[in-house]
DOVORO-864748 format. One record per residue (C-alpha): residue in one letter; z, y, x. Coordinates in Angstrom, 1 decimal. Layout:
<"a"; <Z; Y; X>>
...
***
This chain:
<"x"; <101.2; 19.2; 88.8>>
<"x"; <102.6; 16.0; 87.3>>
<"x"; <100.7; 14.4; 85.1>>
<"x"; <102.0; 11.2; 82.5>>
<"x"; <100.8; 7.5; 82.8>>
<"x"; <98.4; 8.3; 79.6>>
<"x"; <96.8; 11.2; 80.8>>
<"x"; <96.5; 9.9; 84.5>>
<"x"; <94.5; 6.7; 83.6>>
<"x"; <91.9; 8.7; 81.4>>
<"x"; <91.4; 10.9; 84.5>>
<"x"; <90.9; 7.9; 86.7>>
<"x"; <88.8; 6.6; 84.5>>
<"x"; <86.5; 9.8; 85.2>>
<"x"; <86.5; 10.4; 88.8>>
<"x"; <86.2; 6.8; 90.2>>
<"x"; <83.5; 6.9; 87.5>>
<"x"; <80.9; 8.8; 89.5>>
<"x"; <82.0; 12.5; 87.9>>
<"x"; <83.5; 13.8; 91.2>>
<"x"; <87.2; 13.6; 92.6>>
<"x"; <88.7; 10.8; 93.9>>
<"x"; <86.5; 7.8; 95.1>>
<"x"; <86.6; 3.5; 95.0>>
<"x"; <89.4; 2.9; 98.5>>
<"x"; <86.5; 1.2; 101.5>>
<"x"; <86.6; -2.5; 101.3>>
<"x"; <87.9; -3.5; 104.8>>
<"x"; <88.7; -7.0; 104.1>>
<"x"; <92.8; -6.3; 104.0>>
<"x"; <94.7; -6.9; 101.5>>
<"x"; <95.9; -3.7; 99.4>>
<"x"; <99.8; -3.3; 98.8>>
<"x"; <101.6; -0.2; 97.1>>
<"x"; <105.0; 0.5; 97.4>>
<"x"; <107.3; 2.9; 95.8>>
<"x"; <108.8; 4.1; 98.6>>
<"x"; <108.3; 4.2; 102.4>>
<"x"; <111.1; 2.0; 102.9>>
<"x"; <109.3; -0.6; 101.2>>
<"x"; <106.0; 0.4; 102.6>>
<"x"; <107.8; -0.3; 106.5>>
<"x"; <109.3; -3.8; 105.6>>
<"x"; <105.4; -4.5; 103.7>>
<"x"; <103.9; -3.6; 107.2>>
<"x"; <106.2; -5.8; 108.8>>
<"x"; <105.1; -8.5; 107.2>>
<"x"; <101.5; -8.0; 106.4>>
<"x"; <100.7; -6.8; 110.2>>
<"x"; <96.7; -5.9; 110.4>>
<"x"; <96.3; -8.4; 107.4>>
<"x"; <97.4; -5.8; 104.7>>
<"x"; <96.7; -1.6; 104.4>>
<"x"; <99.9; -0.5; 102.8>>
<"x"; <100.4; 2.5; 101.2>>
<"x"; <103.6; 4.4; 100.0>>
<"x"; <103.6; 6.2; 96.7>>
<"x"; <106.7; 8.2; 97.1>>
<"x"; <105.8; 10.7; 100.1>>
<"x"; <107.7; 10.9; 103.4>>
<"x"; <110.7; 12.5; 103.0>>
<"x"; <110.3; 12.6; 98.5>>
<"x"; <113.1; 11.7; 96.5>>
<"x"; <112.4; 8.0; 94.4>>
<"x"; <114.5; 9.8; 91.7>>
<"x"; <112.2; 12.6; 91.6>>
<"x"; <108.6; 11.9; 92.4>>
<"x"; <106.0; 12.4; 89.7>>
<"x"; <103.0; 10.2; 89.9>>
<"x"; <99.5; 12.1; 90.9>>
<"x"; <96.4; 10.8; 90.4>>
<"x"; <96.1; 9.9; 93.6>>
<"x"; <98.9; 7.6; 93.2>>
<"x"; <97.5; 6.1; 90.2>>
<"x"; <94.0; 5.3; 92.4>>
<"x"; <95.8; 3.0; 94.4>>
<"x"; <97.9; 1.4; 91.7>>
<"x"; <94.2; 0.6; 90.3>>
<"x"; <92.8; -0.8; 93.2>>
<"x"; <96.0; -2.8; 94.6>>
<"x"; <96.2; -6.2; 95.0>>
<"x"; <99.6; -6.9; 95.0>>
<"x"; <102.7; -3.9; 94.1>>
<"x"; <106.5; -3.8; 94.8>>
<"x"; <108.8; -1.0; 93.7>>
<"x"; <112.7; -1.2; 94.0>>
<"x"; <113.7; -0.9; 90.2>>
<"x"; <116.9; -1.7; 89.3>>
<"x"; <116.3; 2.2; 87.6>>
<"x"; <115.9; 4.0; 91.1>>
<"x"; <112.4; 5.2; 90.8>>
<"x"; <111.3; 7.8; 88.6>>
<"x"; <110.5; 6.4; 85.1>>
<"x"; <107.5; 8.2; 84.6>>
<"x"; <106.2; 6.1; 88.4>>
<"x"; <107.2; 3.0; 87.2>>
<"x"; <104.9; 3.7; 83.7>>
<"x"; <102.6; 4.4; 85.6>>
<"x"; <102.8; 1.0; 88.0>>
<"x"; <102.9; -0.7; 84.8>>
<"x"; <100.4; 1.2; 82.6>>
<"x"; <97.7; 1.4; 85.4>>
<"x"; <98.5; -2.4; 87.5>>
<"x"; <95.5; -4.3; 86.6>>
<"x"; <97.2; -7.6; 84.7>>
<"x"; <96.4; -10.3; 87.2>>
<"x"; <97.9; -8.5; 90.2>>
<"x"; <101.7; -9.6; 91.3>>
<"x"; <104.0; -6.7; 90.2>>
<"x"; <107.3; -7.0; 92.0>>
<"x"; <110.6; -5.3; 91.3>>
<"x"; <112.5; -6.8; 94.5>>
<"x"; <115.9; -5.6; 93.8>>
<"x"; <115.7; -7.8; 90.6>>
<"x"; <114.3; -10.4; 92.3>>
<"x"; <116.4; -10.8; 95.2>>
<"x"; <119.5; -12.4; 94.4>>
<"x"; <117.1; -15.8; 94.2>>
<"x"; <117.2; -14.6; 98.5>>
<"x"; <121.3; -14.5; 98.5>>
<"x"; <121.2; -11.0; 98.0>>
<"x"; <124.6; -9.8; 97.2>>
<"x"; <124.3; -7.2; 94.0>>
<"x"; <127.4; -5.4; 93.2>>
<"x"; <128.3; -2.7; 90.2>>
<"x"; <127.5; 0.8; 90.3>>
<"x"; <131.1; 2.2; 90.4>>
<"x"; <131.3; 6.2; 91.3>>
<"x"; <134.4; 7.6; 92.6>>
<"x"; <134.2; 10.7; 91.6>>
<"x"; <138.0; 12.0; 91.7>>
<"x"; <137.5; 13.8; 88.0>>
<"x"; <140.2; 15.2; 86.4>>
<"x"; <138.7; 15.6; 83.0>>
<"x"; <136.4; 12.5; 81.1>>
<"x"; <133.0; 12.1; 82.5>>
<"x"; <130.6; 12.2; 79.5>>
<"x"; <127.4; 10.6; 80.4>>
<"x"; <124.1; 9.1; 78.3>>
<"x"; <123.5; 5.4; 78.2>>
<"x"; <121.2; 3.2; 76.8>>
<"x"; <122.7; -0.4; 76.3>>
<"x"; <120.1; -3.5; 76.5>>
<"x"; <116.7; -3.9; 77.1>>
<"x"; <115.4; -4.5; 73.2>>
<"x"; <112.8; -6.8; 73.7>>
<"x"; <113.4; -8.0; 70.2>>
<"x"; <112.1; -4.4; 69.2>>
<"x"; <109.2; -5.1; 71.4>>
<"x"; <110.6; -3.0; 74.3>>
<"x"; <109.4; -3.3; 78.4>>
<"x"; <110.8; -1.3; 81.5>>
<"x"; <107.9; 1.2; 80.5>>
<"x"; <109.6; 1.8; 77.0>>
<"x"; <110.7; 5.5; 75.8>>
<"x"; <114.1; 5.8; 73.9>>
<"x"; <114.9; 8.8; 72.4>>
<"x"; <118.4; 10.9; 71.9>>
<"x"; <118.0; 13.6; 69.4>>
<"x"; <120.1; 16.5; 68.7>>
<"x"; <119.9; 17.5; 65.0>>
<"x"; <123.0; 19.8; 64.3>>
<"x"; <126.2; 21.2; 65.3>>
<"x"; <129.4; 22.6; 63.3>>
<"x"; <131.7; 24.8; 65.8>>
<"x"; <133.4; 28.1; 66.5>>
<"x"; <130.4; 28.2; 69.4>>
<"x"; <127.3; 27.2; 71.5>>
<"x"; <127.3; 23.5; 73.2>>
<"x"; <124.9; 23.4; 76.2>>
<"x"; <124.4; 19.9; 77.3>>
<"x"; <122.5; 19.8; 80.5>>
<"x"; <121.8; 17.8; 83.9>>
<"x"; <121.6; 19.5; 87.1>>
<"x"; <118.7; 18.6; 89.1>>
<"x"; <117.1; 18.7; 92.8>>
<"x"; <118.2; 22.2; 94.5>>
<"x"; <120.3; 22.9; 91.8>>
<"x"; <117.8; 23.2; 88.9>>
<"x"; <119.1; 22.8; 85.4>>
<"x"; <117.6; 20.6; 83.1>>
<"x"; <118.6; 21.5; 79.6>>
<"x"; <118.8; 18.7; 76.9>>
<"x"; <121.2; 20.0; 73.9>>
<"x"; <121.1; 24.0; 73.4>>
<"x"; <122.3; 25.0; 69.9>>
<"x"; <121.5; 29.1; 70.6>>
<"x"; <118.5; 28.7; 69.4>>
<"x"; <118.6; 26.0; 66.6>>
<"x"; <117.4; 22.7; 66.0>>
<"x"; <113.8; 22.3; 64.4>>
<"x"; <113.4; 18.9; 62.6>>
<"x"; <109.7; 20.4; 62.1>>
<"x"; <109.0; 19.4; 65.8>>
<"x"; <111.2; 16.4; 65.6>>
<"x"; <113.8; 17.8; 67.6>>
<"x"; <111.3; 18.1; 70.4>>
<"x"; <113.3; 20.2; 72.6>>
<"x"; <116.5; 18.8; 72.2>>
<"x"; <115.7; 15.4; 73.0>>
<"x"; <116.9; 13.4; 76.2>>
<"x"; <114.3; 10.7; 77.1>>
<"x"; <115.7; 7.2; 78.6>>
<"x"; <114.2; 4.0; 79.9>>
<"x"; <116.0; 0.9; 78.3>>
<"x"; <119.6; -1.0; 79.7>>
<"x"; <119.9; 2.9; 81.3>>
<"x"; <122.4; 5.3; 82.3>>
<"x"; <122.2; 9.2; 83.2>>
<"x"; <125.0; 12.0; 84.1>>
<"x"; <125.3; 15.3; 82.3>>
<"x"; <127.2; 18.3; 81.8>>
<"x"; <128.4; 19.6; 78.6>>
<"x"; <129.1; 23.2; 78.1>>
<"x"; <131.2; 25.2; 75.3>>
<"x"; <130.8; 29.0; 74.5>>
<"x"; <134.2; 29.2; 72.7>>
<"x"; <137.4; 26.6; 72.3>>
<"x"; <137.7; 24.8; 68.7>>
<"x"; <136.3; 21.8; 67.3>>
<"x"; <132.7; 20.7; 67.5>>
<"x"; <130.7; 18.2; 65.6>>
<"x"; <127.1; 17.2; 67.4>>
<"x"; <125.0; 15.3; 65.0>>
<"x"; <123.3; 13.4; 66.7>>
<"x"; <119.8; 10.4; 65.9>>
<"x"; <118.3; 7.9; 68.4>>
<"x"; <115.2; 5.9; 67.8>>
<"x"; <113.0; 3.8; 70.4>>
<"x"; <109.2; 4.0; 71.2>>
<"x"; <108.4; 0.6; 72.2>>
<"x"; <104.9; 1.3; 73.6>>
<"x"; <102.6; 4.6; 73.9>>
<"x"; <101.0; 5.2; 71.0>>
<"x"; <103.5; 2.9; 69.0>>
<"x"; <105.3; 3.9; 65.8>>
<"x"; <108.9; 5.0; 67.3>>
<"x"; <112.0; 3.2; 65.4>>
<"x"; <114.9; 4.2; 64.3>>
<"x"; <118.4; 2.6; 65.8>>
<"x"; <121.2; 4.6; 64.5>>
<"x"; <122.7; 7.9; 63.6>>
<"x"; <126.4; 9.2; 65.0>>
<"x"; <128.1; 12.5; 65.0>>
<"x"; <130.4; 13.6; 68.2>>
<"x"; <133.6; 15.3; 67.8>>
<"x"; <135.5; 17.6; 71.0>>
<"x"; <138.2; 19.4; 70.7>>
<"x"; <137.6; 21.7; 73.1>>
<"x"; <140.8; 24.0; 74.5>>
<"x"; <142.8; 22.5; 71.3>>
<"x"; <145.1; 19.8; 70.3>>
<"x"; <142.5; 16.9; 70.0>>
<"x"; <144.9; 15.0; 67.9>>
<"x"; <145.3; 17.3; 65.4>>
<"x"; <141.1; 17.4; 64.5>>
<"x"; <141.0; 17.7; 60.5>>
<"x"; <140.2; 14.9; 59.3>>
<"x"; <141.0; 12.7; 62.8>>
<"x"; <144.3; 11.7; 61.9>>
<"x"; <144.9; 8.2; 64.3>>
<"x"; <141.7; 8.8; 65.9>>
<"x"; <141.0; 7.4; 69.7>>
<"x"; <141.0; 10.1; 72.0>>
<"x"; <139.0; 9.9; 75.0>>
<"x"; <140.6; 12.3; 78.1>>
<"x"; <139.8; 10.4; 81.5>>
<"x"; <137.7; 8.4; 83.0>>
<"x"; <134.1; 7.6; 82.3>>
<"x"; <132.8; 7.7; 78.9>>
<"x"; <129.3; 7.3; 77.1>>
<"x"; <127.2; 8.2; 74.1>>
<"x"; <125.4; 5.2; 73.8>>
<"x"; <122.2; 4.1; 72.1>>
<"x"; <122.8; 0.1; 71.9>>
<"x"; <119.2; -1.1; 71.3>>
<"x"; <120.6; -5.2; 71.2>>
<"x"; <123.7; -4.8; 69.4>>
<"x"; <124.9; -3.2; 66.0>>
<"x"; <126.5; -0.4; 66.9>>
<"x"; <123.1; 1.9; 66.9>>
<"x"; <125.4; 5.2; 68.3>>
<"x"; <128.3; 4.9; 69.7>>
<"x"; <131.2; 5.6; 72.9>>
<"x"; <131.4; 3.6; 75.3>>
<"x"; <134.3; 3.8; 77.4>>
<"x"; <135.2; 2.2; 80.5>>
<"x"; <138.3; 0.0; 80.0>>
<"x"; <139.2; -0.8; 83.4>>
<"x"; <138.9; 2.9; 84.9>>
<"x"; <135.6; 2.8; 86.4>>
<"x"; <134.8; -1.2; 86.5>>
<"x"; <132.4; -3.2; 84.8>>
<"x"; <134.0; -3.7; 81.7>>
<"x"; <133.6; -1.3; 78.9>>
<"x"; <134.9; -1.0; 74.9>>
<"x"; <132.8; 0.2; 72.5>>
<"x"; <134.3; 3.0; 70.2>>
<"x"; <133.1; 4.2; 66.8>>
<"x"; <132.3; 8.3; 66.9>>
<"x"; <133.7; 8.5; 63.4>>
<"x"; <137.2; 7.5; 64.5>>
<"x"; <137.0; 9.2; 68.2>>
<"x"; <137.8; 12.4; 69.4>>
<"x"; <136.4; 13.7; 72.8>>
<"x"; <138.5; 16.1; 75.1>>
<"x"; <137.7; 19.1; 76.7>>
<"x"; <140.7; 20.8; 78.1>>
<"x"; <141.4; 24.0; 79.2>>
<"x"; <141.4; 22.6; 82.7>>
<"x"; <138.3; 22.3; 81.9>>
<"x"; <137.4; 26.0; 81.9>>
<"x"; <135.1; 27.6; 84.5>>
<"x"; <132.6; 30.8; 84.9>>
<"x"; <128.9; 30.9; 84.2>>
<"x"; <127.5; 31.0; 87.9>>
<"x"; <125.6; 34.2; 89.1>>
<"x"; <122.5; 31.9; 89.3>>
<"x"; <120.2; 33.2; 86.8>>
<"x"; <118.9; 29.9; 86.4>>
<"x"; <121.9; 29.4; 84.4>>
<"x"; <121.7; 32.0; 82.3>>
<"x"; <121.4; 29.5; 79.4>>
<"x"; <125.1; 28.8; 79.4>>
<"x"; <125.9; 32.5; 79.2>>
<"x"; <126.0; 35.9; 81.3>>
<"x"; <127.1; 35.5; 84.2>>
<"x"; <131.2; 35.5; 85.2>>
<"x"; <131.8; 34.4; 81.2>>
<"x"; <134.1; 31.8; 80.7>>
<"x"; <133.0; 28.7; 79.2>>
<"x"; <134.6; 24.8; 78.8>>
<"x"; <132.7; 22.2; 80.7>>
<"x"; <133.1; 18.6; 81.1>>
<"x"; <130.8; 18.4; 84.3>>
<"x"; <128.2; 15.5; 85.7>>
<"x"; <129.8; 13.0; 88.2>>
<"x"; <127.4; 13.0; 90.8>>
<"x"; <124.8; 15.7; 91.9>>
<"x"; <121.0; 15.5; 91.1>>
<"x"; <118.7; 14.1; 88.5>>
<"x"; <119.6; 10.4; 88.6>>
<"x"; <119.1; 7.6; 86.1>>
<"x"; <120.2; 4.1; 86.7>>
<"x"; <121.5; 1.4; 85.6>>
<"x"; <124.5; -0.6; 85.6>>
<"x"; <123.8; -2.4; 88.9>>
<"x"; <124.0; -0.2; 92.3>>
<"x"; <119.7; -0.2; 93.0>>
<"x"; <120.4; 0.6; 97.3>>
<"x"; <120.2; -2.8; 98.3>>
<"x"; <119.1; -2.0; 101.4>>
<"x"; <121.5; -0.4; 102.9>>
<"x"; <123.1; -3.6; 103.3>>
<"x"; <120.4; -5.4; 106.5>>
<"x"; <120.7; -8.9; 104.8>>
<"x"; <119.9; -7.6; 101.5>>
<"x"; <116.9; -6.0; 103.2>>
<"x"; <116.3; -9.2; 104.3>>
<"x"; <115.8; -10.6; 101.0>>
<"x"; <113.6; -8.6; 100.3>>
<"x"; <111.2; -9.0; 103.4>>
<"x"; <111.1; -13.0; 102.0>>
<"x"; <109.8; -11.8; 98.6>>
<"x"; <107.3; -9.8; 100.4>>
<"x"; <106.4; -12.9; 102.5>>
<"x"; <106.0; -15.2; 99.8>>
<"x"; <104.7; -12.6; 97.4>>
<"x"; <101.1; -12.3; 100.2>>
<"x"; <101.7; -15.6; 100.9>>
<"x"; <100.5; -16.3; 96.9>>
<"x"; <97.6; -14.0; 96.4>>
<"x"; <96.5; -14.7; 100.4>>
<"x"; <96.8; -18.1; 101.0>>
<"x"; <94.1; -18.7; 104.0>>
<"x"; <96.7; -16.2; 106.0>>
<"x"; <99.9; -18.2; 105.5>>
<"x"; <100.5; -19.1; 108.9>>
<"x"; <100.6; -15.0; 109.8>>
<"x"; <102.5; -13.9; 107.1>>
<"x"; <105.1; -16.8; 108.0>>
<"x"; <105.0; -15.6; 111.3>>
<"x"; <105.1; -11.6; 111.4>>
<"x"; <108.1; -12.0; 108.7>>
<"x"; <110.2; -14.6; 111.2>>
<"x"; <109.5; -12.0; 113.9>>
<"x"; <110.4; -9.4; 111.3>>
<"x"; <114.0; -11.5; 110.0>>
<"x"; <114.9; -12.1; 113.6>>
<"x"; <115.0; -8.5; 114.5>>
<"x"; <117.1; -7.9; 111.3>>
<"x"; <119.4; -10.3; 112.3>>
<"x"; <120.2; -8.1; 115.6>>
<"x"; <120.3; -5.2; 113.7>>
<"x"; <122.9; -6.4; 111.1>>
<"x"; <124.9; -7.8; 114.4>>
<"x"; <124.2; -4.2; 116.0>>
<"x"; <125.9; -1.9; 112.4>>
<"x"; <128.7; -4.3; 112.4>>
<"x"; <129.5; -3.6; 116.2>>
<"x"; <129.1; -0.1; 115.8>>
<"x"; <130.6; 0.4; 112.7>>
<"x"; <133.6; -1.7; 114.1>>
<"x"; <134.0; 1.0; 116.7>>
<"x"; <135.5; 3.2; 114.3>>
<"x"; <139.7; 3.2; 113.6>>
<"x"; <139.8; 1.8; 110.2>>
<"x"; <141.5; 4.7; 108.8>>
<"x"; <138.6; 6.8; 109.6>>
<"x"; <136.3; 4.9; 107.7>>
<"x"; <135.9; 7.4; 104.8>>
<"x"; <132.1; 8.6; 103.8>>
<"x"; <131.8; 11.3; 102.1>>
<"x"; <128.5; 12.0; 100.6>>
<"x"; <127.0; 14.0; 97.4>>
<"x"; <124.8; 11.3; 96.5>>
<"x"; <125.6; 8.1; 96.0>>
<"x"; <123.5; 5.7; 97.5>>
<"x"; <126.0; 3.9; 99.8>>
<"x"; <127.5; 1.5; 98.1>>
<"x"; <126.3; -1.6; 99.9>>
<"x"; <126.4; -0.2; 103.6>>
<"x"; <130.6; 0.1; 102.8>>
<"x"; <131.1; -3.3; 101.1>>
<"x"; <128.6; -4.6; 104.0>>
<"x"; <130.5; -2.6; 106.8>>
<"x"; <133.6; -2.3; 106.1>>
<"x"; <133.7; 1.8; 105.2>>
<"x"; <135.1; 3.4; 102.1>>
<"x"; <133.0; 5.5; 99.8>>
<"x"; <134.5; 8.7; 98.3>>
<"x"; <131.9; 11.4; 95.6>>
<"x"; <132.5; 15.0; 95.1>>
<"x"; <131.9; 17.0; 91.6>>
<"x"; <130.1; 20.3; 92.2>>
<"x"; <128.1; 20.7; 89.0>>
<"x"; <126.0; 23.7; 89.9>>
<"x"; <124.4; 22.9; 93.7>>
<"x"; <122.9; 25.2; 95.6>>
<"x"; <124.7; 28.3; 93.3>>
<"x"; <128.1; 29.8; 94.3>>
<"x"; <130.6; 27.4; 93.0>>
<"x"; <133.8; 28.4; 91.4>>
<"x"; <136.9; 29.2; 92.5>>
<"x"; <138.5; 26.1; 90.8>>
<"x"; <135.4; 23.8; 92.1>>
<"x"; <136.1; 25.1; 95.4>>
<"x"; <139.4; 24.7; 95.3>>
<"x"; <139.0; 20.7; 94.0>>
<"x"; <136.9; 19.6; 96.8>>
<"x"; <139.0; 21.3; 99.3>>
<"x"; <141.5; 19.8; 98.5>>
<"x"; <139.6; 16.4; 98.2>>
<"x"; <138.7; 16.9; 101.9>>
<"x"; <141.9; 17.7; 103.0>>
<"x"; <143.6; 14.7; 100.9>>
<"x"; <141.1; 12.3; 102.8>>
<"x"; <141.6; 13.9; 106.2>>
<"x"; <138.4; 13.0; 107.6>>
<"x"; <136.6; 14.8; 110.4>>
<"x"; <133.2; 14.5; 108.7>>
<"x"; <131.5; 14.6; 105.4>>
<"x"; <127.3; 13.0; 105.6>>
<"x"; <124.0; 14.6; 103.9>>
<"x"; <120.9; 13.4; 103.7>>
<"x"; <118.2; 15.4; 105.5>>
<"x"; <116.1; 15.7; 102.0>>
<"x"; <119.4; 16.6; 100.5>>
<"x"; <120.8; 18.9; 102.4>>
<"x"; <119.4; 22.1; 100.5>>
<"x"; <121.2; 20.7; 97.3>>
<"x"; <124.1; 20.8; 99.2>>
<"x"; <125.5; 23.6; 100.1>>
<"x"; <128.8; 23.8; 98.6>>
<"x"; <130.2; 20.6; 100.5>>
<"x"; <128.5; 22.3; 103.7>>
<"x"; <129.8; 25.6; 103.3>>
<"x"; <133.7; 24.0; 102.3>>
<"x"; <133.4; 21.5; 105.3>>
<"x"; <132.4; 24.4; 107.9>>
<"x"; <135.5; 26.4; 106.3>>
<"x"; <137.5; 23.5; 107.5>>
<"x"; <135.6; 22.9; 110.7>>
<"x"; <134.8; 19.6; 109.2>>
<"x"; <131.5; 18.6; 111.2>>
<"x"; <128.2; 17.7; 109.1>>
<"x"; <126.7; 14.8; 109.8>>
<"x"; <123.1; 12.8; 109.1>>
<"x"; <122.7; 9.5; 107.0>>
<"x"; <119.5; 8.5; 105.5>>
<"x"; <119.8; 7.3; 102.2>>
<"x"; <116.0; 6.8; 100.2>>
<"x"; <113.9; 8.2; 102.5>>
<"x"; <112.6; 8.9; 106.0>>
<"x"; <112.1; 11.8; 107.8>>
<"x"; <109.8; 13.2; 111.0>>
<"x"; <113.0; 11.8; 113.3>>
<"x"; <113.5; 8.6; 111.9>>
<"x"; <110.2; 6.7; 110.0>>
<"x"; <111.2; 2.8; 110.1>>
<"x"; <113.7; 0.8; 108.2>>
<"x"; <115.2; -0.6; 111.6>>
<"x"; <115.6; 3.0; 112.8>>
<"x"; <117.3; 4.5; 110.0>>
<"x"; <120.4; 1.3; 110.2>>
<"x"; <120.5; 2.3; 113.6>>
<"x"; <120.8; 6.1; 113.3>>
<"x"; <123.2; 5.5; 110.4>>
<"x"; <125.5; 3.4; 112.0>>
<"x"; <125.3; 5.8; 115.4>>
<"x"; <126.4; 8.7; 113.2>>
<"x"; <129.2; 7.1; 111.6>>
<"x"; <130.3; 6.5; 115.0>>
<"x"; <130.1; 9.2; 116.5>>
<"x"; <131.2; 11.3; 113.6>>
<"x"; <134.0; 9.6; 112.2>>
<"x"; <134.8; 7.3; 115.3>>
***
């Protein structure tokens, strides 16, 4: 069982105490480094060598959007002498509290994505092609509100606190293996006595989520809706702003009473945003370039959302989604972009995927040990040359191989989008799928879309991640329907096959090859 930063420091503070449990790490005279992930771990070891024990906190094959802390992990955080995590929002948020709640003050705590472009890293934008044909509705948070006193370990919270409408509105997110996680269910009411406990989506600052938004029956709807920000546990929480969300769901949305002139937003991707640095508390925010970086704020008081009747779909048979009705009813839905439980931010955080960016981040490392082990300069210096050397080939070795394929074959298709950087690096275009419910027997009319999306591209193969792959199974069964071949990319994590940084490039690139080449 999970446990939260709070609770996982007061049990620490009882087993390492002499009550039983976990124990003090041996004292072997190496350095102690924690990671988030294993990728991090390998390009640590790399650099470190025998000098440095380095331990992973995300386990072989877990998902860094996923994992829970344990206590275990919270051991080593206490006893580290130096940590690095990814950031940029890829980790789960209740790790990186607990890297940050548990760290002891004097010990280096380094988010390399952030810190990388001082390496010439090249950062680029998270943009998702996700070939919608409705308005993706997503959650965001805008700005990091440090003058509210906020960190990277803040809590900022999006409450439901009424509806008006002819029906239900589910809003929900679907997670690993298809699991839905509901945020927004008016069935059953909305209890200020709790304060709105269980309809209440919980966001890091400067953050960004997907989520699906369900309607029982067409008409107009009217979410009231109340954000506030908890700058540090235990800390008052403050208000920002209040808003209220109108869809016309199935009906004209520009004849909404009382909407007369009002914006309507019917494409692209949209969100209800909590700005934490800015004035506008609640508000839209709409993309104004069609999926680039630019985006125009809108007031909810003179917007209308759209939820067409393209829009409808069945309640799957799964009865995990039982919430959004009996199964085979009809409902509207404005469906998550891209599959799984997946916060982030506004900056793509899979640097890595791109060798020279992982190459930045092997100098950070190298400096990073450097700093806290001075005497062993001259081997850190050394095992990370070694280390940036071998890169080097292996960026030379993806562009050859990756060069192999006819350029109008250079189409990845994934459900996950983590490969941002390996196409700007290498020269392939990215393409996203919307299946909202993985893992449950899709619709005819979701069928039907990513079909079609396959056949549009006319690409031999689509690519899932080995940890993915159970998540996936309406792009797998849809692609064998087409004799479309399935193929293996690694995206976060390794597996039993491949368990190094170096071998994962390699095995990408390979695949790609062979599958697409």
């Amino acid at each position: 069982m999970a446990l939260g930063s709070a609770a996982l420091a007061v049990a620490l503070a009882l087993t390492v105490g002499g009550c039983g449990g976990l124990t003090t790490p041996p004292d072997d005279g190496r350095l102690s480094v924690v990671t988030t992930t294993g990728i991090l771990a390998d390009l640590a070891r790399h650099v470190g060598g025998e000098l440095v024990d380095v331990e992973s906190l995300v386990p072989e094959g877990g998902d860094p959007h996923a994992h829970e802390p344990t206590l275990r992990d919270v051991r080593d955080i206490v006893y580290a002498d130096a940590a690095f995590s990814n950031y940029l929002m890829l980790e789960e948020q209740n790790l990186i509290r607990a890297l940050d709640a548990n760290l002891p003050d004097d010990v280096p705590n380094i988010s390399l994505a952030e810190r990388a472009v001082r390496y010439a890293a090249e950062i680029i934008p998270l943009v998702e092609n996700v070939n919608l044909d409705t308005i993706w509705l997503g959650l965001r948070v805008r700005g990091t509100g440090e003058e509210l006193g906020a960190t990277r370990s803040s809590e900022v919270r999006l409450k439901a606190t009424g509806l008006e409408g002819p029906g239900e509105l589910v809003g929900y997110l679907t997670e690993t293996f298809g699991e839905p996680a509901v945020y927004f269910d008016s069935s059953d009411g909305f209890d200020p006595g709790d304060g709105y406990e269980h309809d209440t989506v919980l966001l890091p600052p400067d953050a960004h989520t997907h989520m699906s938004w369900a309607f029982t029956e067409p008409g107009v709807y009217r979410l009231d809706l109340a954000a506030e920000v908890v700058p540090t546990q235990g800390s008052r929480p403050l208000p920002v702003g209040e808003s209220t969300i109108t869809f016309a769901v199935g009906v004209d949305p520009h004849a909404v009473p009382g909407m007369a002139g009002a914006t309507v937003l019917d494409e692209g991707h949209a969100d209800v945003t909590v700005d934490l640095d800015g004035p506008e508390g609640l508000s839209l925010l709409a993309d104004a370039e069609g999926g680039g970086a630019r985006h125009e704020a809108h007031s909810p008081a003179r917007t209308v959302v759209e939820v067409p009747n393209k829009a409808l779909t069945e309640v799957p048979g799964d009865p995990r989604f039982r919430v959004l009705g009996r199964a085979g009813d009809e409902i509207h839905q404005l469906p998550q972009a891209v599959l799984g439980r997946h916060v982030h931010g506004e900056i793509d955080p899979h640097l890595w995927q791109n060798v020279r960016n992982a190459m930045a981040y092997v100098k950070i490392i190298r400096d990073t040990l450097i700093e806290i082990d001075p005497g062993h300069a001259a081997e850190y210096r050394a095992n990370a040359a070694d280390y940036l050397r071998e890169l080097e080939e292996l960026d030379a070795q993806v562009t050859d191989t990756v060069a192999e394929i006819p350029p109008s074959r250079r189409q990845l298709v994934t459900t996950h989008d983590a490969f941002g950087y390996l196409g700007a690096a290498y020269g392939l275009d990215i393409a996203g799928f919307v299946t909202p419910n993985p893992a449950t027997e899709p619709s005819l009319v979701e069928r039907r879309r990513l079909g079609e999306t396959i056949d549009n591209l006319a690409v031999p193969a689509v690519f899932l991640e080995p940890n993915l792959r159970s998540r996936s199974s309406t792009l797998v069964q849809i692609a064998e329907e087409r004799g479309v071949e399935v193929c293996v990319i690694y995206g976060d994590a390794f597996d039993e096959n491949v368990t190094s940084y170096v071998a994962m490039m390699r095995a990408n690139a390979d695949s790609l090859r062979d599958c697409l080449g």
